[in-house]
N, C-alpha and C positions, 0 to 999 in steps of 0.2 A: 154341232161344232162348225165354224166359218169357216172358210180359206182366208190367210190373209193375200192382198194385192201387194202385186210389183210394189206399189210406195209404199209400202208397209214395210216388206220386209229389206227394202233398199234404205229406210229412216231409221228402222234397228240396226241395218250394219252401221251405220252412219254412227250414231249413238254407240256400239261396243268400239269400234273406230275410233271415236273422240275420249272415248276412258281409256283407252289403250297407250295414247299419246301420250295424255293429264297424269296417266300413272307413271311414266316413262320417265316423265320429265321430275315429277316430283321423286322417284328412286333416285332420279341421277343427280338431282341438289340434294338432299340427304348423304346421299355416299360421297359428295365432293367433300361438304363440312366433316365430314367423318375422316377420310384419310388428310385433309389439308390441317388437322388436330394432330392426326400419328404422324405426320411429316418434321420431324426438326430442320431447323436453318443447317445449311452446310457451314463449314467450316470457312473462316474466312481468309484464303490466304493473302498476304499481304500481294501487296499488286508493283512489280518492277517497272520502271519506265526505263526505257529504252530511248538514247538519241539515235536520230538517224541523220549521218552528215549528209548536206544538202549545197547548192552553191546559194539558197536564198539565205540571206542575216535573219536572224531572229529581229521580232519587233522590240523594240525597249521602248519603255512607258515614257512618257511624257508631261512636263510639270501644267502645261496649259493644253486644254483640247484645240486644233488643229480642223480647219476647213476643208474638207474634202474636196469641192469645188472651188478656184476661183471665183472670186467676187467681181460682177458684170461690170463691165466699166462706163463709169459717168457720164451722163449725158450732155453734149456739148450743145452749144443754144447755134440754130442754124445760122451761116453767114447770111449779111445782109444782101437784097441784089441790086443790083447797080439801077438808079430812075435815069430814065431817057430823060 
């Protein structure tokens, strides 16, 4: 019977290591589909809004959209300069 070497038995942990994980993970996607099936939606209670007074007006809609920036102004054709 052999001894096995360092790399040997440093590439079998390595390998029960790497199934250790694969199994972990695939337990924990299994059990997620499993309870996210037993879970029902909550109940939905209706949802109150609340004003809060404010000193800003509320926005009111507008029949045409509106320029946020001013439009640059026209370019004016340079003065002539005076010929000696």
């Amino acid at each position: 019977m052999t001894r096995r070497t360092a790399k040997q038995r440093q590439q079998i942990l390595l390998w029960i290591l790497s199934l250790l994980i694969v199994l972990s993970m695939v337990f924990s996607f299994v059990a997620s589909l499993t309870w996210s099936r037993q879970r029902q939606p909550p109940e939905q209670e209706p949802q109150v809004t609340v004003v809060i007074p404010t000193w800003t007006p509320t926005p009111q809609p507008t029949d045409e959209p509106q320029a946020v920036t001013p439009a640059p102004p026209k370019a004016q054709p340079p003065e002539p300069t005076p010929e000696s």
